[in-house]
PASEBA-1860 file (N, C-alpha, C; in nm, 3 decimals):
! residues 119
1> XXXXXXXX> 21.735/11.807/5.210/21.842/11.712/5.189/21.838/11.606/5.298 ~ 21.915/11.464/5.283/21.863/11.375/5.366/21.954/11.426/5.514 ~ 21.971/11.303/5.580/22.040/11.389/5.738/22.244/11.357/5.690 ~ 22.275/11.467/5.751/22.444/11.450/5.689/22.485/11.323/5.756 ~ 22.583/11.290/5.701/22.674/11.188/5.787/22.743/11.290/5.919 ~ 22.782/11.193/6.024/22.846/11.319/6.127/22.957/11.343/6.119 ~ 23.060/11.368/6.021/23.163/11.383/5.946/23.162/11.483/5.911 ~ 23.078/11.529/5.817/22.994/11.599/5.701/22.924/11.717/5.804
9> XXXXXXXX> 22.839/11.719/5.905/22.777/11.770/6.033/22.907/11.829/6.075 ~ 22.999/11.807/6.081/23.168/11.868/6.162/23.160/11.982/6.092 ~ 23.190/11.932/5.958/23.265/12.056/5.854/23.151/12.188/5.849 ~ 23.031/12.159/5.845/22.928/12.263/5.836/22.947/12.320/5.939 ~ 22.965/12.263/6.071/22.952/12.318/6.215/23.056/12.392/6.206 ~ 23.175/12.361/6.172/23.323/12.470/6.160/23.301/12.562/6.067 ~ 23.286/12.548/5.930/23.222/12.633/5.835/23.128/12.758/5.915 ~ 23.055/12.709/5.962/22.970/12.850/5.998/23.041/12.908/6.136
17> XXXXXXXX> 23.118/12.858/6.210/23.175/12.907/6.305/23.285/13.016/6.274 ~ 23.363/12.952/6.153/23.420/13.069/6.066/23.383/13.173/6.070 ~ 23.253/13.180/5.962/23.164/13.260/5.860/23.185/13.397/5.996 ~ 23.163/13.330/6.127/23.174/13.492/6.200/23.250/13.503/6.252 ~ 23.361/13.491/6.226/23.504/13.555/6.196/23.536/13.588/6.116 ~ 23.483/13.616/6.000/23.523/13.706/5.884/23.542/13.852/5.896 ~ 23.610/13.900/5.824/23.654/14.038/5.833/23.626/14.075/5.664 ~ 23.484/14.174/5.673/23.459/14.175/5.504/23.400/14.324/5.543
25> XXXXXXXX> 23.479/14.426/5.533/23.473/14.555/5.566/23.414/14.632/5.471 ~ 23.412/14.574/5.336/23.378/14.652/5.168/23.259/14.586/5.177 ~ 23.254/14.481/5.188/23.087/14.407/5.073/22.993/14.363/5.201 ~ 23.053/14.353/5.365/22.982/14.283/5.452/22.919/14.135/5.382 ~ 23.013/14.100/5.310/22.932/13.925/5.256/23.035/13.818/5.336 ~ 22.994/13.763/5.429/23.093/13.711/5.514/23.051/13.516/5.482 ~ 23.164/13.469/5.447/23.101/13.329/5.452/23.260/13.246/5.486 ~ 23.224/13.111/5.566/23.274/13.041/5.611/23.284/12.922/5.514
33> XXXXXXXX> 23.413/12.853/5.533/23.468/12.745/5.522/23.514/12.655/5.545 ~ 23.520/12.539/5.576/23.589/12.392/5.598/23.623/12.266/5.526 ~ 23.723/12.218/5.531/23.789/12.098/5.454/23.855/12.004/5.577 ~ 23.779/11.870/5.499/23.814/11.771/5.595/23.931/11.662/5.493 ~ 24.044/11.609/5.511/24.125/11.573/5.460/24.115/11.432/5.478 ~ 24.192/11.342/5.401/24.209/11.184/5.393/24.277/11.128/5.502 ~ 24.315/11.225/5.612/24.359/11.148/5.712/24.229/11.203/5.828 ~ 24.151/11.248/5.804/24.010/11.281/5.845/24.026/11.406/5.976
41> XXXXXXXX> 24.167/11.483/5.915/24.183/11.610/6.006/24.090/11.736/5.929 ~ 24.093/11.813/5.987/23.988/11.973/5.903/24.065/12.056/5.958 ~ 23.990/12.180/5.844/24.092/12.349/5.889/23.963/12.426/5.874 ~ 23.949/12.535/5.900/23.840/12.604/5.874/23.880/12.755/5.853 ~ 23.798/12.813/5.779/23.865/12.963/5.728/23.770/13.028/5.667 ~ 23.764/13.187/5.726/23.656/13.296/5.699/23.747/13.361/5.568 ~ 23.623/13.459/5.523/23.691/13.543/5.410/23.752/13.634/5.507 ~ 23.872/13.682/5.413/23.924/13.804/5.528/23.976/13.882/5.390
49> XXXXXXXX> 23.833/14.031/5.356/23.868/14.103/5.278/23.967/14.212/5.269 ~ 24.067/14.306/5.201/24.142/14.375/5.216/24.087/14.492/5.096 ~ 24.149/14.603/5.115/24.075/14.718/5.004/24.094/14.695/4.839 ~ 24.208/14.588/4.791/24.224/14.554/4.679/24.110/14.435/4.675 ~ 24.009/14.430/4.550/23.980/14.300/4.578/24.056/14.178/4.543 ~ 24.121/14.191/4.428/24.235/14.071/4.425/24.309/14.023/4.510 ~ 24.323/14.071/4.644/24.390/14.045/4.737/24.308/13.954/4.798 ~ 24.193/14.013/4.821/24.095/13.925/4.931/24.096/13.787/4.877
57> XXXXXXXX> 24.088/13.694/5.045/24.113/13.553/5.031/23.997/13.512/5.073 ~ 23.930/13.446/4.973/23.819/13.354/5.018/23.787/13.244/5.101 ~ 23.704/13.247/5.198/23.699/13.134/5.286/23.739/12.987/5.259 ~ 23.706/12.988/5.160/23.758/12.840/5.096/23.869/12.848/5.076 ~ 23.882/12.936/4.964/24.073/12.962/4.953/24.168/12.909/5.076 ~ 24.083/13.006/5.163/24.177/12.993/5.311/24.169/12.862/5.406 ~ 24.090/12.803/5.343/24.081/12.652/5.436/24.142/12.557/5.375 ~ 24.182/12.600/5.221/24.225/12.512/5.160/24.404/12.523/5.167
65> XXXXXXXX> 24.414/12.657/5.184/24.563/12.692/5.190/24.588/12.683/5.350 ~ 24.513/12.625/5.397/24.571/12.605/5.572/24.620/12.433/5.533 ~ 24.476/12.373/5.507/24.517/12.200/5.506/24.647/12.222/5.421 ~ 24.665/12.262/5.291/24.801/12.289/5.216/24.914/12.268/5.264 ~ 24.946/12.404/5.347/25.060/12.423/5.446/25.052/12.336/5.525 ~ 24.940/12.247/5.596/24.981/12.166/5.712/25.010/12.033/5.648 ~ 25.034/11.997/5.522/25.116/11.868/5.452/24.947/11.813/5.397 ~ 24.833/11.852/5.422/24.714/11.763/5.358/24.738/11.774/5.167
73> XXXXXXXX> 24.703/11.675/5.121/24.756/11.636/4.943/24.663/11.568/4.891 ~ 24.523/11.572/4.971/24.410/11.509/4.914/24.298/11.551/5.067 ~ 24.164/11.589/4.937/24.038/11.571/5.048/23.971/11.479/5.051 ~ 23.858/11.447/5.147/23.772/11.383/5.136/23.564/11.459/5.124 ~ 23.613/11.626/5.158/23.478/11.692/5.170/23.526/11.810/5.191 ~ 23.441/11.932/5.161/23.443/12.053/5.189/23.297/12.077/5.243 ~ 23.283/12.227/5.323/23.192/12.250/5.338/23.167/12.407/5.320 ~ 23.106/12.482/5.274/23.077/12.609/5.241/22.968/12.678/5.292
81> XXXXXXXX> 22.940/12.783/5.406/22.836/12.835/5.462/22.861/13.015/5.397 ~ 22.727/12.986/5.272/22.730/13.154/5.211/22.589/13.146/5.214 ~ 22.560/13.269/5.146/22.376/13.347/5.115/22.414/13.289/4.988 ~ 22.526/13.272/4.901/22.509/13.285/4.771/22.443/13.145/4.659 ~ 22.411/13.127/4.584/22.317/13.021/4.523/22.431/12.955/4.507 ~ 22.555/13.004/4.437/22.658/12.885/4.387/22.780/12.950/4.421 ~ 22.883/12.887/4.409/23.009/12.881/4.440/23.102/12.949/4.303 ~ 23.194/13.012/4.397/23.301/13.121/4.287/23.356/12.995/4.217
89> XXXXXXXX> 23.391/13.013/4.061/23.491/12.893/3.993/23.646/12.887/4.029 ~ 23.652/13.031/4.083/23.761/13.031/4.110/23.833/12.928/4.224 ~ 23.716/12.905/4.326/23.702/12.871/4.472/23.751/12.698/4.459 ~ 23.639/12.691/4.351/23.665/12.518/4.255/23.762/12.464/4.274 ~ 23.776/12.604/4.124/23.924/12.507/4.127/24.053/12.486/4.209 ~ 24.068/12.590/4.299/24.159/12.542/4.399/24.120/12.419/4.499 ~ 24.031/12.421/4.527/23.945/12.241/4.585/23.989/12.154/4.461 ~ 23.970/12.152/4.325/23.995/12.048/4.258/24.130/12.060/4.253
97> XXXXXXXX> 24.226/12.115/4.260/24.405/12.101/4.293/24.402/11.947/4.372 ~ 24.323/11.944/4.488/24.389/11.830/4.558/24.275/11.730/4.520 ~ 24.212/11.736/4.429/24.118/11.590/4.349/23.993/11.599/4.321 ~ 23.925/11.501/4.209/23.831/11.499/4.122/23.750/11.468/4.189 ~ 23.638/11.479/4.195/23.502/11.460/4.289/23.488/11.462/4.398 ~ 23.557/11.550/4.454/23.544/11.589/4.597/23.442/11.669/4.644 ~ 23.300/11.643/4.736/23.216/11.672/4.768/23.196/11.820/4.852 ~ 23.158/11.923/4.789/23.106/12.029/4.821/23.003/12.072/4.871
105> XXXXXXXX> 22.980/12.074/5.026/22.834/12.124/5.086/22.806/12.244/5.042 ~ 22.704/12.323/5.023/22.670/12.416/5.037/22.573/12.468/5.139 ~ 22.583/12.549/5.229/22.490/12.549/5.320/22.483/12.695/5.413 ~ 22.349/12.703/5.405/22.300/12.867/5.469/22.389/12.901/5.592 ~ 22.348/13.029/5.636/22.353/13.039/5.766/22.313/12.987/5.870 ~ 22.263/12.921/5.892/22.148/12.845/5.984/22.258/12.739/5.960 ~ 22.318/12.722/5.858/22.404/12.556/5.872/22.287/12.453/5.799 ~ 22.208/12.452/5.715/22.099/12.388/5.637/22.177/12.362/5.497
113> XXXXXXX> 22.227/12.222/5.467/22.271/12.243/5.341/22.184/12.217/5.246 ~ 22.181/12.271/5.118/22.107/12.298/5.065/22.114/12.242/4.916 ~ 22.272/12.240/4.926/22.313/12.184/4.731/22.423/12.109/4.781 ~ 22.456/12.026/4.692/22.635/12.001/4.700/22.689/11.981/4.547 ~ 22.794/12.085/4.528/22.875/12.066/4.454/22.973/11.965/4.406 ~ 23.028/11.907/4.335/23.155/11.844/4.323/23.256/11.868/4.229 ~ 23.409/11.872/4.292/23.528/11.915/4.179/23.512/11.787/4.038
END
């Protein structure tokens, strides 16, 4: 992929800083998250699994329900550091709640993005 903008370079860098802070005690699949908002603040948030899986909150979930609570009502980027090829729909669509084509990194451990999604 070409070189990120350094905007874009933030959210990955928080994203994986997450990812090891996760607490994923059942599946050990630990992945990080970040959202950067229209006033160009970010939140960042690990999965933090519990023994129900319906309970467990996904890293994204949780970055998205931080900017939420802190008054953010639109993004400008997300960033996602998993092993996994693509992204939960579920994960989506709570990113598309706050708007339509909002840019989704996807990117390894190493912080290498690799795809990008959009709501």
């Amino acid at each position: 992929m070409a070189q990120l903008d350094p905007e874009d370079a933030k959210i990955v860098t928080l994203a994986r800083a997450a990812r090891l802070r996760a607490h994923v005690p059942h599946t050990g699949v630990a992945e990080g998250a970040a959202v950067r908002d229209t006033d160009g603040r970010t939140y960042a948030a690990a999965t933090v699994e519990v023994a129900d899986p319906v309970l467990t909150m996904s890293s994204l979930r949780g970055a998205v329900s931080a900017a939420g609570s802190s008054g953010a009502r639109a993004f400008e980027a997300a960033a996602l550091v998993t092993e996994a090829e693509t992204v939960d729909p579920r994960d989506l669509a709570v990113l598309r709640e706050f708007g339509a084509g909002i840019p989704l990194l996807l990117a390894g451990s190493d912080g290498t993005v690799h795809a990008t999604a959009s709501t």
